[in-house]
Legacy VTK file of the C-alpha trace (Angstrom):
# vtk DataFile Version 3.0
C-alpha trace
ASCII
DATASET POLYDATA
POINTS 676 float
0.889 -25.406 3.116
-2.314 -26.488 4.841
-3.921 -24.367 7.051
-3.988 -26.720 9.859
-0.179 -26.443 9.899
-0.206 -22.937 10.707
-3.009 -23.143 13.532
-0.873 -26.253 15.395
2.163 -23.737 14.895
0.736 -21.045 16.400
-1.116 -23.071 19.107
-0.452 -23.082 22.731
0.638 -26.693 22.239
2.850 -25.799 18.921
6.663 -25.528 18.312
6.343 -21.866 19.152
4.961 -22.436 22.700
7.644 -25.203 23.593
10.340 -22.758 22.489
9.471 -19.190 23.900
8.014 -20.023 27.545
5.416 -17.192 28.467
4.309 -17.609 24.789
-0.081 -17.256 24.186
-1.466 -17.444 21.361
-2.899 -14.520 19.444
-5.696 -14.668 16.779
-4.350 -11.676 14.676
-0.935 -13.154 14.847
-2.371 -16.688 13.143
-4.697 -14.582 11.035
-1.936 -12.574 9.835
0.373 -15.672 9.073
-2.268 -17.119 6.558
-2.798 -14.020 4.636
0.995 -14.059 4.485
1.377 -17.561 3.579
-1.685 -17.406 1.157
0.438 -14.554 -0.786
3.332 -16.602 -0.877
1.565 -19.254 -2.253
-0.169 -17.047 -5.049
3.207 -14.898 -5.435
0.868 -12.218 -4.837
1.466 -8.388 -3.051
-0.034 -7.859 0.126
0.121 -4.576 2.532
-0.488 -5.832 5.884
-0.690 -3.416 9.037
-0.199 -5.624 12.496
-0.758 -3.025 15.809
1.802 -3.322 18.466
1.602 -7.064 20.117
0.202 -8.871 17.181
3.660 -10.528 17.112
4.422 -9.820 12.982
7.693 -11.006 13.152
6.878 -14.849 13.463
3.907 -14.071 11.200
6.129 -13.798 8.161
8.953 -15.823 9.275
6.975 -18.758 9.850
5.175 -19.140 6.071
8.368 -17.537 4.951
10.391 -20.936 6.730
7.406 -23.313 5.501
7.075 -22.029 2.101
10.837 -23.705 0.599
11.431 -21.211 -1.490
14.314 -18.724 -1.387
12.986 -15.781 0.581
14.950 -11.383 0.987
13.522 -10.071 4.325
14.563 -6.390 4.483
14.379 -4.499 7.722
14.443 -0.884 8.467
17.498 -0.563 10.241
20.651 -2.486 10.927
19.738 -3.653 14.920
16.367 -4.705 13.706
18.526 -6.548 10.948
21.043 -7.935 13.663
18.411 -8.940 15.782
16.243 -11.289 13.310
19.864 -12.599 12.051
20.876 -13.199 15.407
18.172 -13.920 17.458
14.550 -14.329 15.672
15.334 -16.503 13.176
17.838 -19.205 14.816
14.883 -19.232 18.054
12.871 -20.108 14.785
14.756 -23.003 12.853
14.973 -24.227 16.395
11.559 -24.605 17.228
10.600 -25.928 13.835
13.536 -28.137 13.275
13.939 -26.576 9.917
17.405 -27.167 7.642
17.356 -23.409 6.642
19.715 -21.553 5.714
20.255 -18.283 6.777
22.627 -15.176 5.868
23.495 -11.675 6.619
23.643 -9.143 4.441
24.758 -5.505 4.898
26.070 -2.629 2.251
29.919 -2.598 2.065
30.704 -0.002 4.417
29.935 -2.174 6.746
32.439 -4.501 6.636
36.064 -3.731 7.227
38.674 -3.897 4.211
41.701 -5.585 4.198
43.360 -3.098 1.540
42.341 0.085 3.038
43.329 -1.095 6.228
46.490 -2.395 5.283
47.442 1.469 3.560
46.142 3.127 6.985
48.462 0.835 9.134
51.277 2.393 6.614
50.090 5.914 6.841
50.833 7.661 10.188
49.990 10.951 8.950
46.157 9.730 8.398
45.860 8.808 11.986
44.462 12.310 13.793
44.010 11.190 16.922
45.708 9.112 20.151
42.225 7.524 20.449
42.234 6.676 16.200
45.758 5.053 17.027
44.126 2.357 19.675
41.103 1.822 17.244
43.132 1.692 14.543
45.156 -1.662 16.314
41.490 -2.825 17.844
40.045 -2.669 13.828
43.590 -4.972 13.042
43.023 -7.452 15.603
39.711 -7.838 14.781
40.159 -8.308 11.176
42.678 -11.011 11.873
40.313 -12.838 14.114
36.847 -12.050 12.432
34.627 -14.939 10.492
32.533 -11.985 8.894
34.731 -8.471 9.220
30.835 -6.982 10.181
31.860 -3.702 12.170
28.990 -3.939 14.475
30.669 -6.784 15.897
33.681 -4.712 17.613
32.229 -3.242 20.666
35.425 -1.064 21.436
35.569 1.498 18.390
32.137 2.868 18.164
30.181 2.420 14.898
29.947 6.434 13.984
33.508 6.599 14.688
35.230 8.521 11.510
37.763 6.189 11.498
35.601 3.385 9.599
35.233 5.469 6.690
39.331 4.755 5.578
39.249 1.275 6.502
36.249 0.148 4.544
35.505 0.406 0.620
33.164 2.049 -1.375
31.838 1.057 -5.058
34.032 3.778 -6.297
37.362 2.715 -4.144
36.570 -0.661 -4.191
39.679 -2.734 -6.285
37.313 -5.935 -7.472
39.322 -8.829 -8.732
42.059 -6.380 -9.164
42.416 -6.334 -4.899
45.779 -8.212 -3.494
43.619 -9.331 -0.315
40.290 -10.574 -2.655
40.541 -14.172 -1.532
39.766 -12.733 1.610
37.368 -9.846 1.050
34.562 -9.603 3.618
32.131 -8.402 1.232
32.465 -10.904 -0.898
32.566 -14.102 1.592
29.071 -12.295 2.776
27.726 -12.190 -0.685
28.453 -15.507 -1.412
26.732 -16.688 1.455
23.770 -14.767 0.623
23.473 -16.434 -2.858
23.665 -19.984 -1.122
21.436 -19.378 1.851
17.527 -19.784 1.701
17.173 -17.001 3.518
18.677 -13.603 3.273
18.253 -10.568 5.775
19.420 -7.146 4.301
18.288 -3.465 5.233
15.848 -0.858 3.087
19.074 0.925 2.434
20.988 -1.764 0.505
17.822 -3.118 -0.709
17.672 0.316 -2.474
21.392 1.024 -3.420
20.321 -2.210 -5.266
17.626 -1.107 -6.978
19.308 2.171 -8.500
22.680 -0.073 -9.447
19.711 -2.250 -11.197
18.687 1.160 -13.102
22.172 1.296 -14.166
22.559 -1.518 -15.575
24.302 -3.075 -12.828
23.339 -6.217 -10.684
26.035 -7.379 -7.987
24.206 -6.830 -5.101
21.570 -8.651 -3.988
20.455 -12.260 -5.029
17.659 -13.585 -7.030
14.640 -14.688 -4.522
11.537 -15.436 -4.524
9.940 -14.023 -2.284
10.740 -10.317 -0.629
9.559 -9.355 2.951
9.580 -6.089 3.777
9.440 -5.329 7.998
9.102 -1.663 9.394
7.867 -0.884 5.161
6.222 2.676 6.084
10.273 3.495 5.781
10.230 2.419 2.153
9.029 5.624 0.251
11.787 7.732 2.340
14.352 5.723 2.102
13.498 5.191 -1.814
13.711 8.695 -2.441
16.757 9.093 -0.795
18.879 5.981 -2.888
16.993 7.099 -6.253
18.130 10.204 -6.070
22.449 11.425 -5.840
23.712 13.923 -3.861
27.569 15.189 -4.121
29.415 16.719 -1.329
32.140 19.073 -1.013
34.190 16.735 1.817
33.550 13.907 -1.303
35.584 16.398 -3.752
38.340 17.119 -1.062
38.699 13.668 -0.288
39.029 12.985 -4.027
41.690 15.665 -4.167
43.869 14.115 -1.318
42.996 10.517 -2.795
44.492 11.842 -6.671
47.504 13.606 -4.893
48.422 10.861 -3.031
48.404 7.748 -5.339
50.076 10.264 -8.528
52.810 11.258 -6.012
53.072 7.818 -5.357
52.860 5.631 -8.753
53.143 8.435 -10.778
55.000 11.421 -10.241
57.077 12.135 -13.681
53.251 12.002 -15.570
51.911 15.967 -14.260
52.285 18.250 -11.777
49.152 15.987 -9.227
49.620 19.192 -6.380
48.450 21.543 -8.983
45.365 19.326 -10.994
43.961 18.649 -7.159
44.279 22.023 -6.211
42.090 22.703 -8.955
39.868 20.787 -7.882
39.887 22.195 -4.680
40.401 25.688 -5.507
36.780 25.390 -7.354
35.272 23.105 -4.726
35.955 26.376 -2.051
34.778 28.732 -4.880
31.321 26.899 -5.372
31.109 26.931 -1.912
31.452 30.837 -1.551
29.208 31.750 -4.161
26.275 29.621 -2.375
26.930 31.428 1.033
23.615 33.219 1.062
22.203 29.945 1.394
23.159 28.887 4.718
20.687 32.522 5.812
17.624 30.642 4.161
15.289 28.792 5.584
16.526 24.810 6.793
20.061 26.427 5.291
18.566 24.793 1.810
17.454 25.927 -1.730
16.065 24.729 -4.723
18.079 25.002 -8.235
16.336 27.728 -9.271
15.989 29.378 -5.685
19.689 29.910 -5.364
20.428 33.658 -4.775
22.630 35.685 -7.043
22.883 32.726 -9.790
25.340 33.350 -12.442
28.507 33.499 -10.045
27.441 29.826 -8.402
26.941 28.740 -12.143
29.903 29.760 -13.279
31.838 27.806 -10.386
30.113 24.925 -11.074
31.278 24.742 -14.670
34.985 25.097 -13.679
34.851 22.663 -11.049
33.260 20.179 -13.898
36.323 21.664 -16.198
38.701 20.716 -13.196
37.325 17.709 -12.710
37.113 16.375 -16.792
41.402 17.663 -16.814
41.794 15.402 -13.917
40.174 12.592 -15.414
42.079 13.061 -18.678
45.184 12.612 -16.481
44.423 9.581 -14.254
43.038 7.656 -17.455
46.762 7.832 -18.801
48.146 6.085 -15.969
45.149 4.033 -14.629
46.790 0.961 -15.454
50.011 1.971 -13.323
48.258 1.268 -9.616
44.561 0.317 -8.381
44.566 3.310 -6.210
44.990 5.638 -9.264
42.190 3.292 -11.528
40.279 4.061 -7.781
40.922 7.554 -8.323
39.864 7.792 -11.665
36.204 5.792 -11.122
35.276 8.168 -8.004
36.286 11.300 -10.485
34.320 9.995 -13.142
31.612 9.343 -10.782
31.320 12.646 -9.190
31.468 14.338 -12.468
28.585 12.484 -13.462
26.493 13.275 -10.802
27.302 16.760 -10.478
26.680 17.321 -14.296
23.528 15.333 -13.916
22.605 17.862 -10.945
23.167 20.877 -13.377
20.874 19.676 -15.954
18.362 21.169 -17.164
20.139 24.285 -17.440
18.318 27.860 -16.326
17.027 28.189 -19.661
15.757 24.929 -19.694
18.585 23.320 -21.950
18.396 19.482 -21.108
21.336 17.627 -22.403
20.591 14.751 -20.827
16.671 14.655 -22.075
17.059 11.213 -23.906
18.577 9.586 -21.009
15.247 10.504 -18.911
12.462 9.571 -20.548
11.640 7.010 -18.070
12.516 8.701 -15.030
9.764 11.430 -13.941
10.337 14.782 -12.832
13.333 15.690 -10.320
13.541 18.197 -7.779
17.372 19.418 -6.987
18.325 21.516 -3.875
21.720 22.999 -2.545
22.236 22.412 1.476
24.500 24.725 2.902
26.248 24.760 6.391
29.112 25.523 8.216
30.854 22.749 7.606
29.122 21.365 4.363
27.958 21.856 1.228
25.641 18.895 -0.632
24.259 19.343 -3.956
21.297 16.786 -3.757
18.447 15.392 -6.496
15.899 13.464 -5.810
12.778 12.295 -7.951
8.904 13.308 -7.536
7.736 10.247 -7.679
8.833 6.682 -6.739
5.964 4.649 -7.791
6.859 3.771 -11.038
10.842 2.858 -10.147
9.659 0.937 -7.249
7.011 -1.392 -8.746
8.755 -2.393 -11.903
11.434 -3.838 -9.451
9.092 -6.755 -8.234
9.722 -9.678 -10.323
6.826 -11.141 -12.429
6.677 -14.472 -10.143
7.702 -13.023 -7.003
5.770 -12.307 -3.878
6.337 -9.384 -2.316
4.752 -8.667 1.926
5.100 -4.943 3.210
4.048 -5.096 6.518
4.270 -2.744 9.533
2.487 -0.841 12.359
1.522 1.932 10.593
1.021 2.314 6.927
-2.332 3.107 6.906
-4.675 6.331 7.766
-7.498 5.162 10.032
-7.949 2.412 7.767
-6.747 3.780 4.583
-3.958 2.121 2.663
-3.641 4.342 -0.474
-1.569 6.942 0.595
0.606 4.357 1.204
0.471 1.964 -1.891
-0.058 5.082 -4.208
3.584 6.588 -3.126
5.413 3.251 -4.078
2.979 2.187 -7.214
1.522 -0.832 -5.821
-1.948 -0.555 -7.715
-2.890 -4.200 -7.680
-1.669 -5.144 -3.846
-3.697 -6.803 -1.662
-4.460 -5.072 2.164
-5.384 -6.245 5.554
-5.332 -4.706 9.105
-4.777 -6.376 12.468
-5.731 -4.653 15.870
-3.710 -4.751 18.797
-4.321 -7.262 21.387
-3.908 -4.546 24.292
-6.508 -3.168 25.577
-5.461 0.082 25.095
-8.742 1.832 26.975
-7.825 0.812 30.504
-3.654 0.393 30.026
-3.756 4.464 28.332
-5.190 7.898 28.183
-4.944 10.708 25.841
-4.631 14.087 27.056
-4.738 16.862 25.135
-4.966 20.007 26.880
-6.742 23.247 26.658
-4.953 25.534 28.554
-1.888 25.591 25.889
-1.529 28.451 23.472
-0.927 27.825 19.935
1.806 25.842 18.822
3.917 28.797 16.961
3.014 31.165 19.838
6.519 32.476 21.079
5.571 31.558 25.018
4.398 27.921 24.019
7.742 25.940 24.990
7.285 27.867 27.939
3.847 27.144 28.657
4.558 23.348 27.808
7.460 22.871 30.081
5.176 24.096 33.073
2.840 21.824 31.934
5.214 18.905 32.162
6.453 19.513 35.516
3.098 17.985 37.571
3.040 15.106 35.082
6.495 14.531 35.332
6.117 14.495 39.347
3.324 12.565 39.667
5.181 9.923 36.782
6.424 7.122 38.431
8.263 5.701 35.517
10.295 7.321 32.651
9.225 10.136 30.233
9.661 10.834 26.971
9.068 13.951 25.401
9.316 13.768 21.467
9.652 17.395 19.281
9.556 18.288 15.925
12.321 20.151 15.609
16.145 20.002 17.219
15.828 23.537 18.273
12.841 22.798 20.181
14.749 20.028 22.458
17.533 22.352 23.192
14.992 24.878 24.421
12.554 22.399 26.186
15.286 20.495 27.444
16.815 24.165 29.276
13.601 24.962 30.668
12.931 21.298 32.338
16.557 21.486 33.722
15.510 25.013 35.027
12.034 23.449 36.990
14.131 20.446 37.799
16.604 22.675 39.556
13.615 25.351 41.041
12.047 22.133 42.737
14.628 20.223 43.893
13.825 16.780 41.175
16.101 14.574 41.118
15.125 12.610 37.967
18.021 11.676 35.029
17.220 14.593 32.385
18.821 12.854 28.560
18.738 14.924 25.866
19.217 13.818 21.456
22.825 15.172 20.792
24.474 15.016 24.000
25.668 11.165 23.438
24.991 8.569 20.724
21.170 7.806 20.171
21.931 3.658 21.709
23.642 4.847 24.912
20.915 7.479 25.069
18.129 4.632 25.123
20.460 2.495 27.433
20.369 5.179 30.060
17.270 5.752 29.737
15.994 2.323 29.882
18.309 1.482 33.096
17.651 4.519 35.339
13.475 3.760 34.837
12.422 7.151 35.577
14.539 9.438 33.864
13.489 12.219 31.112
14.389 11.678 27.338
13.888 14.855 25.019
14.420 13.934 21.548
13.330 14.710 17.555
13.142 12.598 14.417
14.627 10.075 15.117
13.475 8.901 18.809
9.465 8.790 17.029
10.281 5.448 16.524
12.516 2.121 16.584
12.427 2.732 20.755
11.061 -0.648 22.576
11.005 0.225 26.319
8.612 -1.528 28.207
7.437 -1.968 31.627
7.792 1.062 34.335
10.969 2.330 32.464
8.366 4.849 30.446
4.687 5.577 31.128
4.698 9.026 29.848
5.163 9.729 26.210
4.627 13.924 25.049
4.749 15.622 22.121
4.600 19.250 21.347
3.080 19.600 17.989
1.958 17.108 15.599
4.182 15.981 13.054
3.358 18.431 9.797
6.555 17.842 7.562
8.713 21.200 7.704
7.952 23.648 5.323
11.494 24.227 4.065
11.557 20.418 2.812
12.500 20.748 -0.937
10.830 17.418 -1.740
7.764 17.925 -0.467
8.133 21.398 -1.394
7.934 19.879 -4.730
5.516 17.464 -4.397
2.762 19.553 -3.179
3.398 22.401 -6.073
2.910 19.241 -8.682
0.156 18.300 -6.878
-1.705 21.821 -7.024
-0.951 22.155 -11.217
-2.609 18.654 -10.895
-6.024 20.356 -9.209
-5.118 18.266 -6.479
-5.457 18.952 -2.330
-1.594 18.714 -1.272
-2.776 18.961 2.245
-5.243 15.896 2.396
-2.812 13.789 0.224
0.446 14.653 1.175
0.832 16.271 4.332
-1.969 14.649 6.868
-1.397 11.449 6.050
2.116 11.991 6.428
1.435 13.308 9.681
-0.848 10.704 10.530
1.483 7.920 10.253
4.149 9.850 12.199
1.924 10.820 15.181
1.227 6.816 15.079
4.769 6.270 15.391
5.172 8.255 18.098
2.523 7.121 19.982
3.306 3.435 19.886
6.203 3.728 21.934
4.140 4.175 24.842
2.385 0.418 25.036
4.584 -2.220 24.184
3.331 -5.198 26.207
0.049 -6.549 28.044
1.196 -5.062 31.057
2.019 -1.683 30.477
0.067 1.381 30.439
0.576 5.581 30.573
-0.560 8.793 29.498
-0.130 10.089 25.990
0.316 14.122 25.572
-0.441 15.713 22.872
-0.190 19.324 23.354
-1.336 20.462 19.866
-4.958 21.328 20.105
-5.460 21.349 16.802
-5.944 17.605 17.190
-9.052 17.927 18.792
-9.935 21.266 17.681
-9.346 21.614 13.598
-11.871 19.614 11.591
-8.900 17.600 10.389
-7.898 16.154 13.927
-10.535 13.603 13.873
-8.260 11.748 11.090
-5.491 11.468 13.528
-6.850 11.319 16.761
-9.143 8.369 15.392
-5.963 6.418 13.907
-4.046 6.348 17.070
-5.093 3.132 19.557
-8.491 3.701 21.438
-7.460 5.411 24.279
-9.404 6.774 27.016
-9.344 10.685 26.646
-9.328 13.470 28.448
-8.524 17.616 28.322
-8.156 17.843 31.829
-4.489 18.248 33.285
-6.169 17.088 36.941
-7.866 13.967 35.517
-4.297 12.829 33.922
-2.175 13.529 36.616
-4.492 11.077 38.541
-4.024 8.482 36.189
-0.311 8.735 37.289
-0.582 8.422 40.523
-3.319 6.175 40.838
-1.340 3.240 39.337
1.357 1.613 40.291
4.440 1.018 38.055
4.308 -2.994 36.873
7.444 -4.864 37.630
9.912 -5.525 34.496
8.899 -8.232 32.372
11.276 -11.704 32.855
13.513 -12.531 30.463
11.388 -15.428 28.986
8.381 -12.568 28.304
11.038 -9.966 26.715
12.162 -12.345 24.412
9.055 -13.416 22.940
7.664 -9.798 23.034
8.598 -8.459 19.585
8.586 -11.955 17.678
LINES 1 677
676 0 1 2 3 4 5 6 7 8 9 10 11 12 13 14 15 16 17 18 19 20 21 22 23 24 25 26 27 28 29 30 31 32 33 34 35 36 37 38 39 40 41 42 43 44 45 46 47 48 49 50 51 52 53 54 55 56 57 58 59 60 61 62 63 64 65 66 67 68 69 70 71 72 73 74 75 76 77 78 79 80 81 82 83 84 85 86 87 88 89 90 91 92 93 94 95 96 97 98 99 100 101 102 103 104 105 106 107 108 109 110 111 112 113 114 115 116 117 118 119 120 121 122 123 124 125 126 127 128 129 130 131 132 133 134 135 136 137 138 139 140 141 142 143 144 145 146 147 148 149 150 151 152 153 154 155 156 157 158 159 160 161 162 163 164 165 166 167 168 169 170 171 172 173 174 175 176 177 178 179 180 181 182 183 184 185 186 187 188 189 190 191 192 193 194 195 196 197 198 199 200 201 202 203 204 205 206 207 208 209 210 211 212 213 214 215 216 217 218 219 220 221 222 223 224 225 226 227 228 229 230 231 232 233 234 235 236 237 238 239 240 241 242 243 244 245 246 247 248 249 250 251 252 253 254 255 256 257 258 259 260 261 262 263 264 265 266 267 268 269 270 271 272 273 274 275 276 277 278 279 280 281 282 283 284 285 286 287 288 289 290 291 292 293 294 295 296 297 298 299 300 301 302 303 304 305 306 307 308 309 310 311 312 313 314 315 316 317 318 319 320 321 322 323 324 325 326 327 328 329 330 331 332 333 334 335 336 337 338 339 340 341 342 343 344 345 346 347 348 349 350 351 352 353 354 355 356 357 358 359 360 361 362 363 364 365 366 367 368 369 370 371 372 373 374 375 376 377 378 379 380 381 382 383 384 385 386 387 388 389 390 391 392 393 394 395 396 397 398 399 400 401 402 403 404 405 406 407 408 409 410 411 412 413 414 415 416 417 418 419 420 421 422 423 424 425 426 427 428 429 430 431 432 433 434 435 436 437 438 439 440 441 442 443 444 445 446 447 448 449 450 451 452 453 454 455 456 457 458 459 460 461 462 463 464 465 466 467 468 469 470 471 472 473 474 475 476 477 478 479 480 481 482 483 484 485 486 487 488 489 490 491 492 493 494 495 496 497 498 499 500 501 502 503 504 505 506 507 508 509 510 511 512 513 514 515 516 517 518 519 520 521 522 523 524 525 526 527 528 529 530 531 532 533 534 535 536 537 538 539 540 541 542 543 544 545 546 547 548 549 550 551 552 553 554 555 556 557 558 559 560 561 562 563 564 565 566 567 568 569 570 571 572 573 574 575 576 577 578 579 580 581 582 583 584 585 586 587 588 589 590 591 592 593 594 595 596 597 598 599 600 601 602 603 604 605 606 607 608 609 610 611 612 613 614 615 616 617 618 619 620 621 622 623 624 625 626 627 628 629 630 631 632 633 634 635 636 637 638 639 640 641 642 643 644 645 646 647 648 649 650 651 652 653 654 655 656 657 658 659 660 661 662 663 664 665 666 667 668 669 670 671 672 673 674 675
């Protein structure tokens, strides 16, 4: 492609500019798209960090459109997915008058099965609800009428409603060729249409359920491309961990049992006595259970392998529940052939089986019979999670690097961008964690002029973080900012515990001073209506943890203050980093420095960016950590956020409230070319 293509693109004359009115051109945005089209061109890897406003989506898409060649863009969630498949890329092909082809891709619990819904329509029993019996008939209709059977496309059942999980397939469940309804299986007519198209959009989670199948030998996923974009990447070594590991539940065993029960009653009742073999199953399911008790006391209600308390009884039910579950195999293998839903049966005990045997190896005297399977995998960590209504045995591996990076195809290219991968600067903490020793890096500034639209405040009246008074402290804090706010807030915590308790003492001052402001807090509704609240009452209070540091777009006066209560250290009770820092140590290496603050730093980036999200807005960002400013570390983070003004001063930050005056809402022209 010739350069001069790119700069008429991304010109205020260009395609772009005729299609998105309100549309300016940005230098780090045209920058950014030759760096990305140069390594295309070179099938080369390139790390490339774009601040807030640089506009990275049409960065990649447009080389991605120009380059011809058969392109995977994988995003970090499923609405970022539906809203390049939907939106981004057909304003695209639009404005360049492309012929490209374009498909949707999601994992296949996504997509609604004929099968199992046909045997839930003929199982009242199933149904445990009134409200399951209406979604039940609104999932019907809507497979009947559906082009693409994608769930998020049926507004009336909500998409963490249980009921999806019996009317869609897993790998396991799934019937293959074998299925009565396979000419018209969703998940198929989806992956077909990703092997035609030029361009494919998928998520880092089936991008990574790939990648293990691929380690097993198994490659029905995803297609062959050529070139792999990854948006939102700092995600990537997470969510790599997560699908290279396995994890095996106790509500997967008891749904096994029902599943055996069910179909041998069914297809094969003369063959054994099915109550019994599930009950054994169960029976040593509830046993394992029991002797792990002690470990819903400990710390994050988790514990390593070799941390478990009182051992030999919670090995000893672990080897009859594998005993259980290898006579139950024995048993479904006879009559397999008889009825998919036993063959079904049979795969997900077989599967569980494996995993949990894989979870017991190496044994406590460091017996590995599985040590010739592993020599390419690295050292594991494995950790029990007990709760009150679960048990998970999970493993997970140290490292990802070496998984990862063999993935990338010898003549593909492969572009990892996002707004924060690096630490002031610094790329390697990154690139190290996912073994990308040879990829190229470049960094783009915001446009916004972050000096004049924010300021930092840190006070220095707060006591230390794990002082027992600090909510306290923190909450009266709040209250002046909060008053003198004339948009939304959002207060972001480390922990859950610490939004009940912040979010009880702001209700308290709310109610002491007569506010009348919306208070929303994580766990009292689904995280989307949350944000849709939030975003429509424009100066209501959000309190929320993990999962609100980032993905939230709310511009204009809907939010101009953005607080945090302590910087965002990984928890100590974490058995992968747990892990990770120990091997680390025996290495001679600083765990801190190379694990944890960069960690941190990228976090408290996230957070922060969901404060400025257009040329117009502005706010205060509080940090109410001192250590920031005070530890000799803070420098590192303070000096990766944006280039705020600062300040310590409560006074000098409640003026900044009140002396400005809420912007009005961007027009719909503006909002639509915001994020592309």
């Amino acid at each position: 492609m010739l350069a001069n293509d790119l700069d008429h693109i991304f010109s205020q004359g260009g395609p772009l500019a005729a299609e998105a009115p309100g549309y300016r051109p940005r230098q780090a945005q045209l920058e950014m798209a030759r760096a990305i089209d140069e390594a295309i061109r070179e099938r080369a890897t390139l790390v490339a960090e774009a601040g807030t406003g640089t506009g990275k989506t049409w960065a990649y898409l447009v080389p991605a459109f120009l380059s011809g060649l058969k392109v995977l863009v994988s995003t970090g969630t499923r609405t970022l997915q539906d809203q390049l498949f939907r939106r981004d890329l057909p304003r695209l092909r639009k404005a360049l008058g492309l012929p490209v082809t374009i498909a949707l891709l999601k994992g296949r619990g996504n997509y609604v099965c004929h099968y199992h819904l046909d045997r839930l329509q003929h199982d009242e029993r199933a149904l445990r609800s009134r409200s399951e019996v209406s979604q039940l008939r609104s999932i019907k209709v809507f497979a009947d009428r559906s082009r693409t059977g994608d769930r998020s496309d049926l507004a009336e059942v909500p998409e963490d409603a249980e009921i999806w999980s019996r009317v869609t397939s897993t790998r396991e469940n799934c019937l293959g060729q074998d299925c009565p309804h396979v000419k018209d299986c969703f998940v198929l007519k989806a992956r077909r249409q990703a092997q035609e198209a030029d361009l494919v959009v998928v998520n880092h989670a089936l991008f990574m359920a790939d990648l293990a199948l691929r380690e097993e030998g198994i490659t029905d996923l995803l297609p062959a491309v050529d070139v792999v974009i990854f948006d939102e990447a700092h995600q990537l070594p997470d969510v790599a961990t997560r699908f290279l590991g396995s994890s095996v539940s106790a509500h997967q065993l008891l749904d096994l049992c029902r599943a055996m029960e069910a179909a041998g009653l069914a297809y094969a009742r003369e063959s054994t006595n099915w109550t019994q073999a599930a009950g054994a199953i169960e029976t040593a399911t509830r046993e394992l259970r029991l002797t792990s008790a002690a470990v819903s006391r400990m710390p994050g209600q988790k514990a390593t392998f070799y941390a478990i308390p009182d051992p030999e009884p919670f090995d000893a039910a672990l080897d009859q529940l594998l005993q259980a579950l290898d006579r139950a195999i024995a048993l479904l293998d006879v009559v397999a052939e008889k009825h998919p839903d036993l063959a079904a049966a049979a795969r997900t005990a077989l599967e569980l089986r494996a995993r949990l045997f894989q979870w017991s190896q190496p044994d406590r005297q460091g017996q590995d019979a599985l040590a010739d399977t592993r020599e390419d995998e690295g050292e594991a960590v494995r950790w029990l999670e007990h709760g009150t209504h679960h048990l998970r045995l999970h493993s997970a591996p140290l490292s990802v690097a070496k998984i990862f990076s063999r993935y990338r195809g010898k003549d593909q290219a492969w572009i990892l961008t996002s707004a924060t991968l690096s630490v002031h600067g610094n790329f390697s903490h990154f690139t190290r964690q996912l073994g990308l020793w040879e990829a190229r890096t470049a960094r783009w500034e915001s446009p916004f002029d972050y000096a004049n639209q924010g300021l930092l405040y840190v006070p220095d009246t707060l006591p230390d973080t794990h002082a027992s008074d600090f909510n306290t402290r923190f909450a009266e804090l709040l209250l002046p900012l909060i008053q003198a706010c004339p948009g939304g807030v959002l207060v972001l915590c480390t922990t859950l515990r610490s939004v009940d308790h912040l979010a009880d003492l702001l209700q308290e001052h709310f109610d002491d001073h007569d506010i009348e402001r919306l208070l929303l807090r994580q766990g009292d509704m689904s995280r989307r209506m949350l944000l849709e609240r939030f975003a429509q009452a424009r100066n209501a209070v959000l309190v929320g943890s993990a999962s609100f540091w980032e993905g939230i777009d709310v511009p204009g006066e809907a939010l101009t203050l953005v607080a945090i209560d302590k910087l965002p250290f990984a928890p100590p009770d974490d058995p992968v980093l747990e892990a990770r820092l120990r091997a680390c140590r025996e290495r001679g290496g600083n765990p801190f420095m190379e694990f944890q603050l960069p960690e941190a730093a990228i976090a408290l980036k996230q957070g922060a960016g969901r404060l400025i999200r257009t040329e117009q807005d502005w706010g205060v960002l509080l940090v109410a950590d001192a250590r920031m400013v005070e530890k000799r570390y803070g420098r590192l983070l303070w000096r990766g956020l944006p280039p705020f003004a600062r300040t310590r001063d409560l006074a000098q930050a409640r003026r900044f409230l009140e002396s400005r005056k809420a912007p009005k809402g961007l027009s719909e022209e503006a909002a639509l070319v915001r994020t592309s």
